[in-house]
Backbone as ProteinMPNN parsed JSONL, in Angstrom:
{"seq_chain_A": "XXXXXXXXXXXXXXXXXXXXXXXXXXXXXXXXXXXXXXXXXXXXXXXXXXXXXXXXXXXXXXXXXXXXXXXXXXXXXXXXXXXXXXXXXXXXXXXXXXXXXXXXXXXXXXXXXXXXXXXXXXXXXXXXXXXXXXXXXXXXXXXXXXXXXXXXXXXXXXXXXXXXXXXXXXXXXXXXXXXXXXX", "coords_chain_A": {"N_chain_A": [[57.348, -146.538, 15.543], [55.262, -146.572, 13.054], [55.021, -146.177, 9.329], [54.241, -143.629, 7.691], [53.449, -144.038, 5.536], [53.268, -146.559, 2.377], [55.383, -145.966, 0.838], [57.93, -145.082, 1.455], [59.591, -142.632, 0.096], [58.059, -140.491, -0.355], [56.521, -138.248, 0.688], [54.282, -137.64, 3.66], [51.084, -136.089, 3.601], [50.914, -133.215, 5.064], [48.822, -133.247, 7.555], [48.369, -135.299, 8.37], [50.839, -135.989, 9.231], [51.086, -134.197, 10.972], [49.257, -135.328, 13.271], [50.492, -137.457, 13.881], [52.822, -136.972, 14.695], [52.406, -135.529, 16.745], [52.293, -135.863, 19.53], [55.594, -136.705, 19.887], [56.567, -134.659, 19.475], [55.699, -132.926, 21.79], [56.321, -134.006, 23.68], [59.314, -133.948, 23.298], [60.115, -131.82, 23.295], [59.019, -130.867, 25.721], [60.938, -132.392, 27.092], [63.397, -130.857, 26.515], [63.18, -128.718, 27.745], [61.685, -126.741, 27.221], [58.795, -124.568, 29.341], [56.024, -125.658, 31.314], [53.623, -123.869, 30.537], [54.604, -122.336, 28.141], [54.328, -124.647, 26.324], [52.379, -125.27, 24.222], [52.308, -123.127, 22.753], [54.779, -123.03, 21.723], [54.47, -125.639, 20.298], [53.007, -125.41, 18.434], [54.257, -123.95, 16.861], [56.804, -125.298, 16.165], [55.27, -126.77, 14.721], [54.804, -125.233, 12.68], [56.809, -124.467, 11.262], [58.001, -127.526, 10.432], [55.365, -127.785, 8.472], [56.225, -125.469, 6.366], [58.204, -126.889, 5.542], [57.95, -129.218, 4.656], [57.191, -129.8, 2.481], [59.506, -129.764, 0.529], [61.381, -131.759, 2.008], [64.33, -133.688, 1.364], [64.642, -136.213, 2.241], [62.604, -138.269, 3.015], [62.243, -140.612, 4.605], [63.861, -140.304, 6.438], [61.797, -138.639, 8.534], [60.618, -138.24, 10.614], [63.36, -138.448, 12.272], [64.372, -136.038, 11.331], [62.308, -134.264, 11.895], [62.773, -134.286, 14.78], [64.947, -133.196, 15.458], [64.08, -130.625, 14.587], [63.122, -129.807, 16.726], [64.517, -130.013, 18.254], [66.344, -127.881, 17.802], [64.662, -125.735, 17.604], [64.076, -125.308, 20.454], [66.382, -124.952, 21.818], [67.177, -122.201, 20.273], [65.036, -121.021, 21.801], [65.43, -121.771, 24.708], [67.548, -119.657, 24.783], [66.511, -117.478, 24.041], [64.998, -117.254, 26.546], [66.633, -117.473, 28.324], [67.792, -114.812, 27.717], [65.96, -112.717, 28.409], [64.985, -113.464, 31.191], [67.834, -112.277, 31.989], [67.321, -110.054, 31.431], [65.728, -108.551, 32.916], [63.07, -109.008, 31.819], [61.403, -111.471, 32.097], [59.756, -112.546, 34.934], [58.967, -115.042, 37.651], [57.389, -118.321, 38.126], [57.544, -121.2, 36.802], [55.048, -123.68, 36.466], [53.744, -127.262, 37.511], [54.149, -130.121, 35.493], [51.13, -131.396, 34.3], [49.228, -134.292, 34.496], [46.875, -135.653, 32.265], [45.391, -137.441, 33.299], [42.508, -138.037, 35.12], [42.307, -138.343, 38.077], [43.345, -137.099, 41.502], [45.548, -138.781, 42.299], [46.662, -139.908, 40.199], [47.409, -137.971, 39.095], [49.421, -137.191, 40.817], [51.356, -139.494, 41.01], [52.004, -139.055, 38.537], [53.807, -137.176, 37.676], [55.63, -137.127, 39.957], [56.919, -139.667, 39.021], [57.994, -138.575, 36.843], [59.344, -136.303, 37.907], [61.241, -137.899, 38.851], [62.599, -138.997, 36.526], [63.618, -137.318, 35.223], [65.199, -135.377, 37.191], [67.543, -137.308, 36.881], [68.194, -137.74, 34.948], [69.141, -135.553, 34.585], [71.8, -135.664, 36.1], [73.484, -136.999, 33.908], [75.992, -135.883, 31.627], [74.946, -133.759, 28.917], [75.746, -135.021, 26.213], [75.752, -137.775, 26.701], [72.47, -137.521, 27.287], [71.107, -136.805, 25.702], [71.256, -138.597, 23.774], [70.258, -141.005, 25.297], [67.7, -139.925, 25.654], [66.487, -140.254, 23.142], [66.5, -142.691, 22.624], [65.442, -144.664, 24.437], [63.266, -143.088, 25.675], [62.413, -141.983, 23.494], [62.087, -143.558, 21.864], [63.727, -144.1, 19.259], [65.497, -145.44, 17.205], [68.624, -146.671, 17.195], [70.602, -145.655, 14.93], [68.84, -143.981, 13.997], [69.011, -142.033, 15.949], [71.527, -141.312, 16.224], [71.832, -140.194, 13.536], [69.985, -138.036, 13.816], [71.359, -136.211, 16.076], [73.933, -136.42, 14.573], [76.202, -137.422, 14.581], [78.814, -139.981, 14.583], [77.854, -143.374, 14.425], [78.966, -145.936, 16.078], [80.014, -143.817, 18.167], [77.366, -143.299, 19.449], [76.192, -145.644, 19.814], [78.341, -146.455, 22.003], [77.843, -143.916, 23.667], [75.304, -144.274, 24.515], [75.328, -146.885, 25.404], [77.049, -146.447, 28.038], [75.49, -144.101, 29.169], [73.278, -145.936, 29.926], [73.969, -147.304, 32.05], [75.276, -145.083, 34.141], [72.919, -144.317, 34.222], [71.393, -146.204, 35.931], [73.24, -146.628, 37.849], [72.643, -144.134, 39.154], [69.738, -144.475, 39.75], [69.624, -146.669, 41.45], [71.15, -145.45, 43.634], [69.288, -143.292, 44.329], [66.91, -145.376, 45.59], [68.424, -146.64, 47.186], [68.608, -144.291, 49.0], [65.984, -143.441, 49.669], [64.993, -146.045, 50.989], [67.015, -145.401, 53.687], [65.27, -143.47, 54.413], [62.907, -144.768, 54.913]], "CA_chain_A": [[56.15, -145.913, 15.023], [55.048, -147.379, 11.849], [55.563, -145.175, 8.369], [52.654, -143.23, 7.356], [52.809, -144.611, 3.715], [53.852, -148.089, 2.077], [56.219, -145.521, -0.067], [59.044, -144.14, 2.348], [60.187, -141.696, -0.529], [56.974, -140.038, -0.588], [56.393, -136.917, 2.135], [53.059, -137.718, 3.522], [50.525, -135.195, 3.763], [50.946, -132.563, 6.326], [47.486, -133.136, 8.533], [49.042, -136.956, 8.689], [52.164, -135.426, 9.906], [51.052, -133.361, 12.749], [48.636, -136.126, 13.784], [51.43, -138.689, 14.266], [53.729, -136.645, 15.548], [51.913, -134.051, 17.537], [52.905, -136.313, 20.747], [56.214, -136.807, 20.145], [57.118, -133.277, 19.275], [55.302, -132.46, 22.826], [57.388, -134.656, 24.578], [60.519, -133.907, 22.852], [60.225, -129.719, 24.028], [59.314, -131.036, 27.37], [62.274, -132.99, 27.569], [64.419, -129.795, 26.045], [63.2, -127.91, 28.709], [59.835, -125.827, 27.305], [57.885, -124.611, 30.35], [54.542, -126.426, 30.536], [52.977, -122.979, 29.908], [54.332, -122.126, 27.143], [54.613, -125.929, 25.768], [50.833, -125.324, 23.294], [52.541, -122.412, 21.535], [55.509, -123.642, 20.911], [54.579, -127.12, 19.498], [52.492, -124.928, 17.009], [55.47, -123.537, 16.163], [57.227, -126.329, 15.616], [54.621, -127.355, 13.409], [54.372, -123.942, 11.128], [58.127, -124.608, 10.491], [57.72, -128.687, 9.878], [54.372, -127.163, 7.453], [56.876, -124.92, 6.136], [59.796, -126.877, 4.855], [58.059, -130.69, 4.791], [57.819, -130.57, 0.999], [60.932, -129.69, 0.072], [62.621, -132.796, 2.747], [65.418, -134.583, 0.897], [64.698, -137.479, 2.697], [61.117, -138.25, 3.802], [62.319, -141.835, 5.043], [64.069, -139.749, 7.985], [61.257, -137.617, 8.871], [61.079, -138.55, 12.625], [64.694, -137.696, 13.227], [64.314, -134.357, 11.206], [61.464, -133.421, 13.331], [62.959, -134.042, 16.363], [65.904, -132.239, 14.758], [63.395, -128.951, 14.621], [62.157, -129.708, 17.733], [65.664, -129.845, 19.379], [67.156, -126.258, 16.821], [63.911, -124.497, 18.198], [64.409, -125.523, 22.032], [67.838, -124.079, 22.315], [66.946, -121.248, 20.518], [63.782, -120.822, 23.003], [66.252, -121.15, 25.82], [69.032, -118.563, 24.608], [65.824, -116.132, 24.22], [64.526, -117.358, 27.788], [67.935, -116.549, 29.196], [67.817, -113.363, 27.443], [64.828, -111.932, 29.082], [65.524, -112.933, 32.367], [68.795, -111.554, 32.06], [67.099, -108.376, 31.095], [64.532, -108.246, 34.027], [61.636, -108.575, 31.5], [60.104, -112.271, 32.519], [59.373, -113.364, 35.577], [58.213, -115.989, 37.61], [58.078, -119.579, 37.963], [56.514, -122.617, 35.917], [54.009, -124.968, 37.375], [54.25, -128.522, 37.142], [53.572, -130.821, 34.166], [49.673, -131.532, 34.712], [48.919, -135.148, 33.851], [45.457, -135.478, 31.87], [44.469, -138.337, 33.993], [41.186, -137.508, 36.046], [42.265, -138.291, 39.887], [44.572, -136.59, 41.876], [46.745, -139.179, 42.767], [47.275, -140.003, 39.609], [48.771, -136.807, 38.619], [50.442, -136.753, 41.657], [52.32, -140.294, 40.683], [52.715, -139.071, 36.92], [54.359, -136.097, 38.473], [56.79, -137.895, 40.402], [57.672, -140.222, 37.882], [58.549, -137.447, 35.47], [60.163, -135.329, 38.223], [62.473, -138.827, 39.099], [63.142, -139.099, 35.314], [63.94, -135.773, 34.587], [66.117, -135.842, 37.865], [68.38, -138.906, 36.727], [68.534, -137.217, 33.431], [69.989, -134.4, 34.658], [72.731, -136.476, 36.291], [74.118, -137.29, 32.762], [75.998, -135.295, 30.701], [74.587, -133.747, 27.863], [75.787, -135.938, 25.057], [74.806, -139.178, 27.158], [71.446, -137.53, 27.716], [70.593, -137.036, 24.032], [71.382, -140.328, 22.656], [69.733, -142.008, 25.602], [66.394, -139.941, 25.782], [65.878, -140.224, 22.038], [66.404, -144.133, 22.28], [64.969, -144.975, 25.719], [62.09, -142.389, 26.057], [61.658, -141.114, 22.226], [61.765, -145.031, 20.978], [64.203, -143.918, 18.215], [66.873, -146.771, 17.16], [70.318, -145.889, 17.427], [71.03, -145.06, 14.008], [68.225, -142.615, 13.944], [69.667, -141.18, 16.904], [73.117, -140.887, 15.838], [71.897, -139.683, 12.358], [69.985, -136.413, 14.565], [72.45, -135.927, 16.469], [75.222, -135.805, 13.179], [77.514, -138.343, 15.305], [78.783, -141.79, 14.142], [76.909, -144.682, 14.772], [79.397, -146.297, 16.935], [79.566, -143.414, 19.031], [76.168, -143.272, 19.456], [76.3, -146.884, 20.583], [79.043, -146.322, 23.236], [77.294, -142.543, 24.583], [74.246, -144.762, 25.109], [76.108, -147.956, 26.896], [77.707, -145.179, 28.962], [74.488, -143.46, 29.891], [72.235, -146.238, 30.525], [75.038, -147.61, 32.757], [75.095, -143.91, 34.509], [71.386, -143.96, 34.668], [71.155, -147.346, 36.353], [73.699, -146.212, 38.984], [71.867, -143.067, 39.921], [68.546, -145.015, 39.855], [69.983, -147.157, 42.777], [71.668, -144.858, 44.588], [68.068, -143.005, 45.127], [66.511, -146.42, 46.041], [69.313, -146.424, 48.736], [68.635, -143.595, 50.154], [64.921, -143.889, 49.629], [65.376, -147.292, 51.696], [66.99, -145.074, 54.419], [64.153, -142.529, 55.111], [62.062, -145.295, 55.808]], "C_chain_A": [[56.007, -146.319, 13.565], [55.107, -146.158, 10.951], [53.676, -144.467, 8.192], [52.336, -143.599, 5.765], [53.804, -145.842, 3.625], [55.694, -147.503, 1.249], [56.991, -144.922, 1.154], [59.6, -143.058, 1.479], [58.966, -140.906, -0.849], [56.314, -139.174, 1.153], [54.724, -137.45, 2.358], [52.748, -136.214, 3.657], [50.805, -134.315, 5.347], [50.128, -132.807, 7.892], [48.062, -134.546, 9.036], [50.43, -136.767, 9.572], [52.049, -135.164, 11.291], [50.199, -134.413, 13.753], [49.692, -137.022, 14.121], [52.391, -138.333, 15.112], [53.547, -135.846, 16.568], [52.722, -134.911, 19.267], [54.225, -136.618, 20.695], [57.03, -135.234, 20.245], [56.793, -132.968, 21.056], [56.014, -132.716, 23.635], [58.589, -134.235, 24.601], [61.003, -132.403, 23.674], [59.898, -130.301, 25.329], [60.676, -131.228, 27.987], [63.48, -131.831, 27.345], [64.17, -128.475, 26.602], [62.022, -126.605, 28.873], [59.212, -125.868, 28.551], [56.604, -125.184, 29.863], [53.654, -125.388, 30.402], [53.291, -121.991, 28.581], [54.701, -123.292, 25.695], [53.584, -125.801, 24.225], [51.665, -124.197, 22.295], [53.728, -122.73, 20.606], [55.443, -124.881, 20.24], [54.161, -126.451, 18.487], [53.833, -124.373, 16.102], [56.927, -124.03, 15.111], [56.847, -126.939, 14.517], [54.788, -126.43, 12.313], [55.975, -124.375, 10.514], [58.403, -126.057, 9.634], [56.892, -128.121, 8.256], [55.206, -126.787, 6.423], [57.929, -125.736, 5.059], [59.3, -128.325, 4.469], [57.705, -130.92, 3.043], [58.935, -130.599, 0.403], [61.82, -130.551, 1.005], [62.981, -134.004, 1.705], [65.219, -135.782, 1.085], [63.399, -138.255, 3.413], [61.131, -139.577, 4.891], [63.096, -141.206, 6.429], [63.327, -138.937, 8.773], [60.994, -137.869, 10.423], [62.106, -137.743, 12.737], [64.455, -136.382, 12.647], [63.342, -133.92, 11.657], [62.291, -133.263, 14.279], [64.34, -133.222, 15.975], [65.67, -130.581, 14.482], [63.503, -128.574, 16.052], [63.92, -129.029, 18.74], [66.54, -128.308, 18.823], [65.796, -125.812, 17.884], [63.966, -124.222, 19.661], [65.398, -124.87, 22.037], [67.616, -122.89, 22.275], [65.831, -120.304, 21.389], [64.636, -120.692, 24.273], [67.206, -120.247, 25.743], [67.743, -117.452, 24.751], [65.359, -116.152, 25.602], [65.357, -116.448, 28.551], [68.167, -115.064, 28.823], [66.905, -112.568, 27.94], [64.976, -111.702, 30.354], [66.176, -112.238, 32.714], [68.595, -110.172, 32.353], [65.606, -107.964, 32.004], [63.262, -108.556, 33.127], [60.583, -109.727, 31.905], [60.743, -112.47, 34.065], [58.827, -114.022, 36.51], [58.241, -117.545, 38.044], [57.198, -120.433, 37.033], [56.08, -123.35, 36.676], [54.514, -126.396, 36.685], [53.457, -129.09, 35.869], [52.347, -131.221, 34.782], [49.789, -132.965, 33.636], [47.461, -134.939, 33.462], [44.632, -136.658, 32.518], [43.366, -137.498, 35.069], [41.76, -137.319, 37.579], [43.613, -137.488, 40.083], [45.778, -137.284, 42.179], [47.149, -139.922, 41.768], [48.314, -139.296, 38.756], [49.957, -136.381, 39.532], [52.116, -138.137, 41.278], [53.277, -140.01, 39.252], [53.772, -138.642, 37.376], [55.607, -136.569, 39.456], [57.507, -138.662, 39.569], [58.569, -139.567, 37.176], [59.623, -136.621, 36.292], [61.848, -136.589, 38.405], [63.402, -139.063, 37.419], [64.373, -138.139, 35.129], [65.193, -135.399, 35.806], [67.753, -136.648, 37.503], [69.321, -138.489, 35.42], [69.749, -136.431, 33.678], [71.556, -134.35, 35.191], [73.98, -137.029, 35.455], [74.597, -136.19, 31.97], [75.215, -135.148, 29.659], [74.467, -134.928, 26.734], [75.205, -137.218, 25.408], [72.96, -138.754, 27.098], [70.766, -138.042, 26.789], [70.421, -138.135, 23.778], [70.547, -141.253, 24.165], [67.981, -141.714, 26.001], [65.682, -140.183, 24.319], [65.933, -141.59, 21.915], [65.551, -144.741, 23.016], [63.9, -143.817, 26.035], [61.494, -142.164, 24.641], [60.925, -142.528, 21.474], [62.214, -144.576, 19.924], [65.629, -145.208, 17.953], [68.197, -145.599, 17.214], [70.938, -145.478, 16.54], [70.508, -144.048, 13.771], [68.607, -141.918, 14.791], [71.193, -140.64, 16.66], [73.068, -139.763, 14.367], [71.252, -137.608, 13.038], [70.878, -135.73, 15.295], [73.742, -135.787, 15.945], [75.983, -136.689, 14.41], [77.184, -139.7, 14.596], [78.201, -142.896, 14.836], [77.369, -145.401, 15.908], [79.778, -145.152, 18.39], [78.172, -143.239, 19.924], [75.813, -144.704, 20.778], [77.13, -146.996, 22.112], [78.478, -144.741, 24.228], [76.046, -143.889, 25.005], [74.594, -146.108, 26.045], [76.2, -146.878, 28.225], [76.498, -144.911, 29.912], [73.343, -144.4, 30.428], [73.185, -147.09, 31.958], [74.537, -146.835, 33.982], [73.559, -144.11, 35.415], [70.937, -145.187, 35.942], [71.926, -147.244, 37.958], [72.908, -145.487, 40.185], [70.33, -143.383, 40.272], [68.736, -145.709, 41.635], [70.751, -146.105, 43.73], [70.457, -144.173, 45.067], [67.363, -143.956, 45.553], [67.311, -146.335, 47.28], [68.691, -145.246, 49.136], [66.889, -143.279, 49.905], [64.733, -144.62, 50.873], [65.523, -146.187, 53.514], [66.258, -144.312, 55.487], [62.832, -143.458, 55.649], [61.514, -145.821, 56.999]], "O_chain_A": [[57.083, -146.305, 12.967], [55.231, -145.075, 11.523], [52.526, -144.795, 8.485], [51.323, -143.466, 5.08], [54.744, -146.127, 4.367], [56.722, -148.167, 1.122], [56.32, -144.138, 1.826], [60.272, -142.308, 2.188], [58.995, -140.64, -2.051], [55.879, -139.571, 2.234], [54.001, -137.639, 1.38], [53.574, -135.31, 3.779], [50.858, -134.824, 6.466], [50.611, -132.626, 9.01], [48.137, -134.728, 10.251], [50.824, -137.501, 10.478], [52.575, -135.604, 12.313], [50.433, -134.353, 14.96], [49.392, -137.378, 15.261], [52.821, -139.011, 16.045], [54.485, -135.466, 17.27], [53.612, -134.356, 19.911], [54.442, -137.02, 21.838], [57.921, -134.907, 21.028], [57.838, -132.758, 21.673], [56.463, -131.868, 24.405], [59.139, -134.07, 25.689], [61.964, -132.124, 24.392], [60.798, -130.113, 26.147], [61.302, -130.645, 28.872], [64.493, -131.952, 28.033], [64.659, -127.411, 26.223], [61.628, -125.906, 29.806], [58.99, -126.978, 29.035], [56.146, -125.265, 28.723], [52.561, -125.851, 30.075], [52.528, -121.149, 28.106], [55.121, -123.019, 24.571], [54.07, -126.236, 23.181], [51.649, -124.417, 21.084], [53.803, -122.739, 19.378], [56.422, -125.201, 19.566], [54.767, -126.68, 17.44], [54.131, -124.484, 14.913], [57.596, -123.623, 14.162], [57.513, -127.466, 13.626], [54.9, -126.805, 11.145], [56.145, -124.563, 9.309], [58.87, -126.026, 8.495], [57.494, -128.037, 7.186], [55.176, -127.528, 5.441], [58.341, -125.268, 3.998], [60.193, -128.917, 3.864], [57.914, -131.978, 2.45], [59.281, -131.57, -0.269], [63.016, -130.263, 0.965], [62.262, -134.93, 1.328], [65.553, -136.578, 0.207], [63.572, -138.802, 4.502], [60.317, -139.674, 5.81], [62.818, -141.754, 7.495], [63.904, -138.412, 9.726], [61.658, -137.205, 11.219], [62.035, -136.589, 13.16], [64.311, -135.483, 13.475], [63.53, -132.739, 11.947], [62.585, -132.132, 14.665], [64.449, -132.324, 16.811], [66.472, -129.67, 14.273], [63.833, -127.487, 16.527], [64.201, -128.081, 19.474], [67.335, -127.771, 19.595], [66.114, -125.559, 19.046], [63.912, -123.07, 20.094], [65.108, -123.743, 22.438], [67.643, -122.174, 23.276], [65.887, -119.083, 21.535], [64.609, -119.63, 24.895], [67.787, -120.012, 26.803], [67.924, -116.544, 25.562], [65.25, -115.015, 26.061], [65.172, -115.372, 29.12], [68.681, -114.255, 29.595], [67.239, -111.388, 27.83], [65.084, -110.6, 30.891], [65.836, -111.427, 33.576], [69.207, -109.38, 33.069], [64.692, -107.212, 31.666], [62.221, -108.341, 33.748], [59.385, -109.496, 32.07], [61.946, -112.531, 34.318], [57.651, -113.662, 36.455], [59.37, -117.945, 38.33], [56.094, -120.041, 36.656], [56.734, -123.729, 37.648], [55.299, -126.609, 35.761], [52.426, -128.633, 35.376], [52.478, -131.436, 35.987], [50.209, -132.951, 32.479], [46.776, -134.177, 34.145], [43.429, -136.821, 32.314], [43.613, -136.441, 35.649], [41.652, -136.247, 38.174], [44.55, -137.27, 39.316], [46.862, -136.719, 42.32], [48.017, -140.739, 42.075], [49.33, -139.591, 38.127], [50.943, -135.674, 39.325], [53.323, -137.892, 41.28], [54.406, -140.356, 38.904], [54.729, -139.392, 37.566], [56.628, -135.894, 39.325], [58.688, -138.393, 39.351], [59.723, -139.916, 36.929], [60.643, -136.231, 35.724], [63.027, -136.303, 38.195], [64.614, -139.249, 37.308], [65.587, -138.256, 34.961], [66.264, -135.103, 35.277], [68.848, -136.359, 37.986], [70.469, -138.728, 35.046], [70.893, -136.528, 33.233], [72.369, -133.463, 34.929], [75.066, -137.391, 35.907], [73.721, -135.436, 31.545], [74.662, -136.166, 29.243], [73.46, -135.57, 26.435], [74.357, -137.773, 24.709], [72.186, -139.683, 26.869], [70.101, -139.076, 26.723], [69.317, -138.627, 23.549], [70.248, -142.399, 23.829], [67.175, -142.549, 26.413], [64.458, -140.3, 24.266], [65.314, -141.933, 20.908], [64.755, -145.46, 22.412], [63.824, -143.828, 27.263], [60.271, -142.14, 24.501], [59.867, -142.658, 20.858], [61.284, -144.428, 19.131], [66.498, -145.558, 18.751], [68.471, -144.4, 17.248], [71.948, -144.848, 16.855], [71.166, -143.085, 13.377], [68.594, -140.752, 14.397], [71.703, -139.574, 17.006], [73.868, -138.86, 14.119], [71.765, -136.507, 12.838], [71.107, -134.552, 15.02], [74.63, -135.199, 16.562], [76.276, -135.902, 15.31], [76.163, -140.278, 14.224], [78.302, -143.002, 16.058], [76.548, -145.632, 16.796], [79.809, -145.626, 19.526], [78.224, -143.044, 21.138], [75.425, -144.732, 21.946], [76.647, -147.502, 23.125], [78.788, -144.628, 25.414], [76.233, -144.355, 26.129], [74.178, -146.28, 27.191], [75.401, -146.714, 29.146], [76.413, -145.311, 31.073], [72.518, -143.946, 31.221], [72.45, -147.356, 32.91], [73.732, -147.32, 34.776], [73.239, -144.073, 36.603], [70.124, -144.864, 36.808], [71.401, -147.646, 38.996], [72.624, -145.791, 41.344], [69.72, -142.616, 41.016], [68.17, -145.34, 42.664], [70.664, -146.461, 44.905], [70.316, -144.305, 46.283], [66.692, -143.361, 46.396], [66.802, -145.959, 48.336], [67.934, -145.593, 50.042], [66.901, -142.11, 50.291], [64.338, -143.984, 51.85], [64.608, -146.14, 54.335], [66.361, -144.316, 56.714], [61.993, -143.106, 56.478], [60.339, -146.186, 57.03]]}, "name": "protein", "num_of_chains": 1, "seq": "XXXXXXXXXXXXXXXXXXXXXXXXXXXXXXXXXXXXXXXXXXXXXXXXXXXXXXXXXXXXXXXXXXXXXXXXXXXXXXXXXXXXXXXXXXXXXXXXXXXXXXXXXXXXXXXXXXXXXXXXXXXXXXXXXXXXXXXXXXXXXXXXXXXXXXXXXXXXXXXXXXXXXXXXXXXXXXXXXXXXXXX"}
């Protein structure tokens, strides 16, 4: 994603902010497990805290990874309060599926598959592989920015993501096999 100014030590403006990032933030809480109904409040949320703290960032030349660095602190704590409700009888329910914004039906029906085979494959991977390989391979973050959000060394970073696209590549074919078989 290209910088939003020629100056990397220079915070851009906020409205420039949320515009650039508004889709990755969206993505990012999808991927960290936000239901897709309450996906709209929490990105705002995400943003009031970005709003919040983006003049005072140390480092404006990392502002990607410290977004997705909000994005991934507010997700957890969104699921520890999730689990706390259920727990306590007060939600529930279920979540509907991710709604693609394409017009036809059978294109939301393919998004929709896609995303459920992703998200599938994902889930297949440990944690630590997941991280480092959805923020490289879905977020389009390099591997140092990924290692730097994630507070792990670089060369780990490098070997969790060998690892996992490895992993991923396995479990990709093994549903092709048995795909193959139902036909």
């Amino acid at each position: 994603m290209p910088s939003l100014h020629a100056d990397p030590t220079i915070v851009a403006p906020f409205h420039e902010v949320y515009r650039q990032y508004f889709d990755f933030v969206w993505s990012s809480a999808r991927r960290f497990g936000v239901p897709p109904d309450a996906i709209d409040d929490f990105v705002q949320e995400v943003f009031i805290v970005v709003h919040a703290k983006l003049a005072g960032l140390e480092r404006p030349e990392a502002l990607r990874s410290w977004i997705y660095g909000v994005v991934r602190r507010m997700a957890s704590e969104y699921r520890r309060a999730q689990r706390t409700r259920v727990a306590a009888g007060i939600l529930v329910g279920s979540y509907g599926e991710t709604v693609s914004p394409q017009p036809t039906p059978l294109e939301q029906l393919n998004t929709n598959a896609d995303l459920a085979l992703l998200v599938s494959l994902l889930d297949e991977l440990d944690e630590p592989k997941r991280e480092v390989f959805a923020l490289v391979e879905v977020d389009e973050l390099t591997v140092p920015e990924a290692a730097e959000v994630l507070e792990i060394p670089l060369n780990t970073a490098y070997s969790r993501l060998r690892a996992a696209r490895h992993a991923f590549e396995l479990a990709l074919a093994r549903r092709r096999e048995r795909s193959k078989g139902r036909d």
